[in-house]
C-alpha positions as a Markdown table, in Angstrom:
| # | Residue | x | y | z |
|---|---|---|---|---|
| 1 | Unk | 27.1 | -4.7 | 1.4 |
| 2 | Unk | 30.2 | -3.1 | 2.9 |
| 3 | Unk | 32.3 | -0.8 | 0.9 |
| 4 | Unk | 35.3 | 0.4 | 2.3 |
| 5 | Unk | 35.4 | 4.5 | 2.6 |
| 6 | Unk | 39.5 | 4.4 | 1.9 |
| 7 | Unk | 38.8 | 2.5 | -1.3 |
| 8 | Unk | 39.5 | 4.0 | -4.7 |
| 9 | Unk | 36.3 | 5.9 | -5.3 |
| 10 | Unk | 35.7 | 4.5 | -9.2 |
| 11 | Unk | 36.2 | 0.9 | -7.8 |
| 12 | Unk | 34.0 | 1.6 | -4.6 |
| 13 | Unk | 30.6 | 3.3 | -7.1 |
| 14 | Unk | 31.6 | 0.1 | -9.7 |
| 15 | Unk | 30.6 | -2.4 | -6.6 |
| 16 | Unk | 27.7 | -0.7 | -5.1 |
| 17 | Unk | 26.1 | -0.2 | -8.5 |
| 18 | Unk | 26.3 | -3.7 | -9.6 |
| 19 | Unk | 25.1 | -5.0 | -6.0 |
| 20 | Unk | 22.4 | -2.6 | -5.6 |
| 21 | Unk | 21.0 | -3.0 | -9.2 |
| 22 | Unk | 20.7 | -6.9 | -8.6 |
| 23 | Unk | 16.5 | -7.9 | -8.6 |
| 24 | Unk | 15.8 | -9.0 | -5.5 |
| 25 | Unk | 12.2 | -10.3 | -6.2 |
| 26 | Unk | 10.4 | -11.5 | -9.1 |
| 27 | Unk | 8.2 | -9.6 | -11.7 |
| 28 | Unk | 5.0 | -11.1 | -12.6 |
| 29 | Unk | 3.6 | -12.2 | -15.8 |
| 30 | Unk | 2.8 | -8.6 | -18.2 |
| 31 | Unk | -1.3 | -10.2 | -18.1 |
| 32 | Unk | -1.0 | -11.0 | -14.2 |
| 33 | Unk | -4.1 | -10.0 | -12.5 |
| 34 | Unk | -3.7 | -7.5 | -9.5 |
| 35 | Unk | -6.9 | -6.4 | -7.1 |
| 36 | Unk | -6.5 | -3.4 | -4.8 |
| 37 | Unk | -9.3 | -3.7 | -2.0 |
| 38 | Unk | -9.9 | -0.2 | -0.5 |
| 39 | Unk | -12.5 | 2.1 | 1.3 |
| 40 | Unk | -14.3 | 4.7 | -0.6 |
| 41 | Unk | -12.9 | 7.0 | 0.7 |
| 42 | Unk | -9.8 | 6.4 | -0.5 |
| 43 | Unk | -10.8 | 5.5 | -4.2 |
| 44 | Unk | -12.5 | 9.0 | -4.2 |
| 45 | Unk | -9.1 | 10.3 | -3.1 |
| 46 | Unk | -7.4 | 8.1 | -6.0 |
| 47 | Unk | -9.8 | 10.1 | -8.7 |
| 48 | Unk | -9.6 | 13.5 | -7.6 |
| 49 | Unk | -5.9 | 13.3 | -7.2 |
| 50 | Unk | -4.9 | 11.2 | -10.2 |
| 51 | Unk | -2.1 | 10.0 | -7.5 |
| 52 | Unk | -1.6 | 6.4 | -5.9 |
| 53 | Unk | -0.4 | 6.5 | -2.7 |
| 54 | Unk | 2.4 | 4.9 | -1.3 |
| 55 | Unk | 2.9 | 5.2 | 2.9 |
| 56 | Unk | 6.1 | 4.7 | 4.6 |
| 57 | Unk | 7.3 | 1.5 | 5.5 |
| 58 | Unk | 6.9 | 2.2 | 9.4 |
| 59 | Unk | 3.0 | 3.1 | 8.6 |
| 60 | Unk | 2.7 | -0.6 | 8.4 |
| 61 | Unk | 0.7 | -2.4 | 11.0 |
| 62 | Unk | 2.5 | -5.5 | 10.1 |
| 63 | Unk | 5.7 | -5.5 | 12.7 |
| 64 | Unk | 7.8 | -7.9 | 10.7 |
| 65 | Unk | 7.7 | -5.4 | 7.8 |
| 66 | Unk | 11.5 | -4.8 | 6.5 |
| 67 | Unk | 12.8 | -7.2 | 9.4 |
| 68 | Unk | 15.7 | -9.3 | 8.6 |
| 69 | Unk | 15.2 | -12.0 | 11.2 |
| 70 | Unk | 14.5 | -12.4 | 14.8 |
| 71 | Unk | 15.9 | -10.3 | 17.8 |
| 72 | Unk | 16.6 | -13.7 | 19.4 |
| 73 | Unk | 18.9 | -15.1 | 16.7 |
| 74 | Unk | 20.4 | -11.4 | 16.1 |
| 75 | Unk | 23.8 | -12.6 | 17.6 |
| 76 | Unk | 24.0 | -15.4 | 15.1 |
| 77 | Unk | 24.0 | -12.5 | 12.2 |
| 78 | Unk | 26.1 | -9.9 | 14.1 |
| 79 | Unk | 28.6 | -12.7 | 13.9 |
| 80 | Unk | 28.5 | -13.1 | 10.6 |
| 81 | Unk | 29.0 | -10.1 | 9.6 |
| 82 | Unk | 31.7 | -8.8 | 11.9 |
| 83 | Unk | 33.8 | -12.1 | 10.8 |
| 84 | Unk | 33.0 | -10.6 | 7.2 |
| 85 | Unk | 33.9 | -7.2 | 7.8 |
| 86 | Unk | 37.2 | -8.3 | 10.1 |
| 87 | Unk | 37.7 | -10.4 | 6.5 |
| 88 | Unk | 37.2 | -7.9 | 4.5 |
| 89 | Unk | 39.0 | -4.8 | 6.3 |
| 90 | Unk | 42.6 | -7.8 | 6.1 |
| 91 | Unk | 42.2 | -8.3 | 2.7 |
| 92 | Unk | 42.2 | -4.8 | 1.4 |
| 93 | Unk | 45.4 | -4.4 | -0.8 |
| 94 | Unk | 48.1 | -2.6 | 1.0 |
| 95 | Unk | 48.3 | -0.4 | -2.4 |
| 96 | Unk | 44.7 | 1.1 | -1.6 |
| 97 | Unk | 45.1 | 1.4 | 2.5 |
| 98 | Unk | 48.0 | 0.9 | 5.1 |
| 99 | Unk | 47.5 | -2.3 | 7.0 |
| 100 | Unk | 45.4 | -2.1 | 10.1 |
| 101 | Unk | 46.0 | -3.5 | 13.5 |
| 102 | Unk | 43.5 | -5.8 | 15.0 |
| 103 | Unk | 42.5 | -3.6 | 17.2 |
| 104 | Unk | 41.9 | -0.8 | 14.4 |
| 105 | Unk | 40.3 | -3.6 | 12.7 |
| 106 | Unk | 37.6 | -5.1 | 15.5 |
| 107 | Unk | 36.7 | -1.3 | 16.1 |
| 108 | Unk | 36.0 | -0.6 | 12.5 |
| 109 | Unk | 34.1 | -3.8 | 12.1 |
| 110 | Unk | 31.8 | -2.9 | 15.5 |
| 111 | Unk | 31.6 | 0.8 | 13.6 |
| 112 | Unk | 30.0 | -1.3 | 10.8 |
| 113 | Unk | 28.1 | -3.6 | 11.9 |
| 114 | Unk | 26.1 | -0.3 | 13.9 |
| 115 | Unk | 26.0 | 1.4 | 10.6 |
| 116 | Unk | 24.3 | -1.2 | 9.0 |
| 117 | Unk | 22.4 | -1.7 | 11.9 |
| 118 | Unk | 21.1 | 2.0 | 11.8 |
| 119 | Unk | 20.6 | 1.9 | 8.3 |
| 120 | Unk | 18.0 | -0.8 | 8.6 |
| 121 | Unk | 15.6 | 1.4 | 10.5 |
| 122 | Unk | 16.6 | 4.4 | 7.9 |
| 123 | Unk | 14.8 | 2.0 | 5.2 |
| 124 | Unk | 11.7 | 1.9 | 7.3 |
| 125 | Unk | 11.3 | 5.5 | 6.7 |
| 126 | Unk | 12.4 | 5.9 | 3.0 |
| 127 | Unk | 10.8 | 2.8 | 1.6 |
| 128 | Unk | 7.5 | 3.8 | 0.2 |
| 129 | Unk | 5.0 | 0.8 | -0.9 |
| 130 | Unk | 1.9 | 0.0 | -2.9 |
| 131 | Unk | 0.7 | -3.4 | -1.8 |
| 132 | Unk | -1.5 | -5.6 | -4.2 |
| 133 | Unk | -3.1 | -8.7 | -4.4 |
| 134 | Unk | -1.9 | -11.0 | -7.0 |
| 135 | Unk | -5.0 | -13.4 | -7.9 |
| 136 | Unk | -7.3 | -15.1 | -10.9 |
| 137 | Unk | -10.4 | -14.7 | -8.8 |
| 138 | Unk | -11.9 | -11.6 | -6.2 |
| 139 | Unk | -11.3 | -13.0 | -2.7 |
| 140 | Unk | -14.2 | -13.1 | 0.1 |
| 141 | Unk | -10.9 | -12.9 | 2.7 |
| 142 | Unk | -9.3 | -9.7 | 1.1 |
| 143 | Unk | -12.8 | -7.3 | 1.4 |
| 144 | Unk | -12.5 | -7.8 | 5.2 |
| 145 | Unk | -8.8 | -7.8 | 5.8 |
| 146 | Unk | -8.6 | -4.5 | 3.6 |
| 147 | Unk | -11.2 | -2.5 | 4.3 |
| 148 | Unk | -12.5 | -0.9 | 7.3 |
| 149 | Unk | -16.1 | -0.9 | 6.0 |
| 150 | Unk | -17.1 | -4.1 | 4.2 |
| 151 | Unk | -20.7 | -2.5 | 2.9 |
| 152 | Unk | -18.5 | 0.5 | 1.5 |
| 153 | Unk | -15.8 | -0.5 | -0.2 |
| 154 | Unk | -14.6 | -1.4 | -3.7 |
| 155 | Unk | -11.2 | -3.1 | -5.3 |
| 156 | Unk | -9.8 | -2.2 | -8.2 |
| 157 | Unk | -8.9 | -4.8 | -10.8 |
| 158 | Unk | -5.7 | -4.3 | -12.9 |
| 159 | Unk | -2.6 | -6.1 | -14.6 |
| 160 | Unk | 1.1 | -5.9 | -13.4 |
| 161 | Unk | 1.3 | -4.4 | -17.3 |
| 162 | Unk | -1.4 | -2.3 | -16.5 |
| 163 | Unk | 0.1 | -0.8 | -13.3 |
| 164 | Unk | 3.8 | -0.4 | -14.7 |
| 165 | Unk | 2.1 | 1.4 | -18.0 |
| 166 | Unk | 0.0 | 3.8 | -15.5 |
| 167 | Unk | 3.6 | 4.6 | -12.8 |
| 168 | Unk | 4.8 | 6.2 | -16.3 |
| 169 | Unk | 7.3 | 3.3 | -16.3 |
| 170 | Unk | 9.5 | 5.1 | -13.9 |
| 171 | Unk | 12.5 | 3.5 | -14.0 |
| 172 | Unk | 12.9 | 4.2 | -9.7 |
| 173 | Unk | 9.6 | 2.5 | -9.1 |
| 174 | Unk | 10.1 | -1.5 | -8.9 |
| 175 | Unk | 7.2 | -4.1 | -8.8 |
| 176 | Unk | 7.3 | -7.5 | -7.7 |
| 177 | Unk | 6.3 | -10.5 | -5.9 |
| 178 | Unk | 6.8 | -11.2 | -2.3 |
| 179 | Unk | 8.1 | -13.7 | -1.5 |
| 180 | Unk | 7.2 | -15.6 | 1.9 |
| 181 | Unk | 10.1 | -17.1 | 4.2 |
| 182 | Unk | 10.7 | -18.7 | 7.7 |
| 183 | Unk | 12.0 | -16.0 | 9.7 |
| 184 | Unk | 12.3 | -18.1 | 12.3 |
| 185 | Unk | 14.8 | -20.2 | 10.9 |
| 186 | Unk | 16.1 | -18.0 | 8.6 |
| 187 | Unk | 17.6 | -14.9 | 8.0 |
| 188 | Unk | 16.6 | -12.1 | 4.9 |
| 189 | Unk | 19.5 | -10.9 | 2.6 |
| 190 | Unk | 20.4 | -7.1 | 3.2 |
| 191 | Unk | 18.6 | -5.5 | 0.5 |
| 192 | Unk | 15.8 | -8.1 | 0.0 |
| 193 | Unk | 14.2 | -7.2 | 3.4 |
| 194 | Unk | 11.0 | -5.4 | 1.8 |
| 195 | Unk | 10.4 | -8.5 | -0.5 |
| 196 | Unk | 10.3 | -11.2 | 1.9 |
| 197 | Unk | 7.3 | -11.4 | 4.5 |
| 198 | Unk | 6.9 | -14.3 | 7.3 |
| 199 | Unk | 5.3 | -17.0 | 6.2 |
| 200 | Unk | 2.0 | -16.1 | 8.3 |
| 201 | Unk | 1.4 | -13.6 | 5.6 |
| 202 | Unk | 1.2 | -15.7 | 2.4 |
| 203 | Unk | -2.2 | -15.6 | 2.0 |
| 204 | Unk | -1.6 | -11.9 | 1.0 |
| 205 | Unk | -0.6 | -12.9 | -2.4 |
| 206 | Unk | 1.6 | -9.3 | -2.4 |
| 207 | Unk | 2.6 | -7.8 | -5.6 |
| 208 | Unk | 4.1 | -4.3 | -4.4 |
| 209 | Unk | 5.5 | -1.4 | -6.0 |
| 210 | Unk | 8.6 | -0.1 | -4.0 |
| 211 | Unk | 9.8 | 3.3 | -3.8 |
| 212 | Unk | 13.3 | 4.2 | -1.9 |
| 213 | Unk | 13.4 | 7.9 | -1.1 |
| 214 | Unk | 16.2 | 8.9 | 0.9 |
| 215 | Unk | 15.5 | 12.8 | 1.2 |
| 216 | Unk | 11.8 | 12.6 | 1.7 |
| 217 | Unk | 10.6 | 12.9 | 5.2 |
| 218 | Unk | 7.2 | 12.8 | 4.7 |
| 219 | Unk | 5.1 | 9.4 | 6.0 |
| 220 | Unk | 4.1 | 8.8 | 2.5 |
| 221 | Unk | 4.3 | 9.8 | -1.6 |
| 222 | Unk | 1.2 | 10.8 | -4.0 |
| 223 | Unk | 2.7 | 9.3 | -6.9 |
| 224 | Unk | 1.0 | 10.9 | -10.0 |
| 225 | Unk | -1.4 | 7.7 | -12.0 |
| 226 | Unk | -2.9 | 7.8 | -15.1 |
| 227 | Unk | -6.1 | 6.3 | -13.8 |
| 228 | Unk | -7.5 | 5.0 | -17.5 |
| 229 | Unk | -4.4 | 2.8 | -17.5 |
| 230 | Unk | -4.4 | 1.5 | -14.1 |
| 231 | Unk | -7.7 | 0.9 | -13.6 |
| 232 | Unk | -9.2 | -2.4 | -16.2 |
| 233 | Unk | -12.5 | -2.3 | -13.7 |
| 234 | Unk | -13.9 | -1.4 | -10.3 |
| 235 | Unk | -15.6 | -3.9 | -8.4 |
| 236 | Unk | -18.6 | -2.7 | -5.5 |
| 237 | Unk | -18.3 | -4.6 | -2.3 |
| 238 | Unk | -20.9 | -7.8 | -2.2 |
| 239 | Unk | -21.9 | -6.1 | 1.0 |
| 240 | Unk | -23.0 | -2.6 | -0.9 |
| 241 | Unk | -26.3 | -1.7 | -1.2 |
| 242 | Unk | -27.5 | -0.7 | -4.3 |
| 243 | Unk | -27.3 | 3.1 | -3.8 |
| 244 | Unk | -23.6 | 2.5 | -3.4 |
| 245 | Unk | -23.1 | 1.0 | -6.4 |
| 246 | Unk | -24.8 | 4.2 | -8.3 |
| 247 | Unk | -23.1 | 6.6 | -5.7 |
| 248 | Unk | -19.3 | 4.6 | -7.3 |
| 249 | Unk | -20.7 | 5.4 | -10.8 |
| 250 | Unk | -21.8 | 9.0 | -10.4 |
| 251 | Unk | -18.1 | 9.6 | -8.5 |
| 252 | Unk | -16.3 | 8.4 | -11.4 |
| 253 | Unk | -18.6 | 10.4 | -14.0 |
| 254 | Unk | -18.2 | 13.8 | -11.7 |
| 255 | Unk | -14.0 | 13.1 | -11.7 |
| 256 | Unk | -14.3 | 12.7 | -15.7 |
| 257 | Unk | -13.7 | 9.0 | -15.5 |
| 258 | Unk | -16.1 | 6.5 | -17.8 |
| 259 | Unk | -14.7 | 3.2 | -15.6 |
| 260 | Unk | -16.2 | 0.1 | -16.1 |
| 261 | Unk | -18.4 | -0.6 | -12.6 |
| 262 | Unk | -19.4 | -4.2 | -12.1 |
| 263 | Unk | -20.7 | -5.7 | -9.3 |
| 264 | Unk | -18.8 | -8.1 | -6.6 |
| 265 | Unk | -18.9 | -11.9 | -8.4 |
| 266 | Unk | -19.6 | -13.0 | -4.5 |
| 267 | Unk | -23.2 | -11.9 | -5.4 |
| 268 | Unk | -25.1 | -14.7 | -7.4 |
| 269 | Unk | -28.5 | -16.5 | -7.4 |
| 270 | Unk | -27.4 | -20.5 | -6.9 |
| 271 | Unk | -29.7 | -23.4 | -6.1 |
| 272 | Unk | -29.4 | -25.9 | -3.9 |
């Protein structure tokens, strides 16, 4: 979204408000089930700091995270947004600016287009994420993808409602679905690039919390949690032996936490 800088300044803050406070993803159900699969390490990290943590977008091992399309088919959208900005710079009032000449014009559209160019690998670094796993059921595939030790981890089971409540219902936080798209074919919508994944991904099931902070230049935010809100269980890796499971449960006592420790649903006697 272009606004241009010799606009009036009321008219300029009313348009970027309205665009920038459109949803660009959708929020699940209050009773939605979420799963966060981690290493112990990092759930002991989550008690004893009462924070969740949210990394940087660029800590992401996933390349195509924030990406708008393919470097192949960039041309196709540096087209189509230099014809809007050439558009939009002609059709300025001549009350608000002096007309420009084409020249003026295709160098203030080039200027643009590298602005928002830059300001797409800006967002890497101030767009701070929470990823979880939208599902009914625990998931075999999500212990190994998310944790480094399968026999030492846990996941913690939550609701969307139950993660908004324990944020504090901070206003700046947003949480919604990804949703999964053809990159290949398609392009993503400026400001809807950290809720859209390739398709590849959509086994992820992503529900994220999304935090955009310009000034911080830290890799990551400790975002204070009330942990009796978040957290509806813990569940101990099917691959834990039973030491781990009291180790989870004497953690949680020594932090001041009575959590309700169950173990993985993986683990049952069947007959064949």
């Amino acid at each position: 979204m272009y606004v241009c800088k010799k606009c009036s300044p009321d008219l300029a803050e009313t348009v970027r408000r309205e665009y920038f406070m459109a949803r660009w993803y959708k929020v699940p159900e209050a009773e939605s089930i979420l799963w966060r699969y981690m290493d112990f390490t990092k759930f002991v990290s989550l008690l004893s700091t009462k924070t969740l943590y949210f990394p940087s977008a660029v800590c992401f091992d996933d390349i195509w995270e924030g990406a708008k399309g393919l470097r192949k088919n960039k041309w196709l959208w540096d087209e189509f947004f230099l014809d809007s900005f050439r558009n939009s710079l002609r059709t300025i009032p001549t009350n608000i600016r002096p007309p420009l000449s084409d020249e003026e014009i295709e160098s203030e559209a080039i200027r643009m287009l590298r602005e928002l160019e830059e300001g797409g690998e800006l967002d890497r670094k101030r767009t701070f994420i929470s990823c979880w796993h939208e599902n009914e059921f625990e998931s075999e595939a999500m212990w190994k993808l998310y944790s480094s030790s399968v026999n030492n981890a846990i996941a913690i089971r939550t609701t969307y409602e139950g993660l908004y409540q324990a944020l504090g219902r901070d206003p700046e936080i947003e949480i919604g679905r990804v949703e999964y798209v053809d990159l290949h074919s398609d392009f993503v919508d400026l400001n809807a690039a950290f809720w859209r994944k390739q398709k590849s991904f959509e086994h992820e099931r992503e529900v994220r919390a999304l935090l955009m902070k310009p000034e911080h230049i830290e890799l990551g935010l400790a975002i204070p949690c009330n942990i009796e809100k978040l957290i509806e269980r813990v569940i101990v890796s099917p691959l834990a032996p039973k030491w781990f499971f009291e180790l989870v449960d004497d953690v949680s006592t020594t932090y001041g936490f009575k959590l309700t420790i169950e173990k993985s649903s993986l683990i049952q006697d069947v007959f064949f």
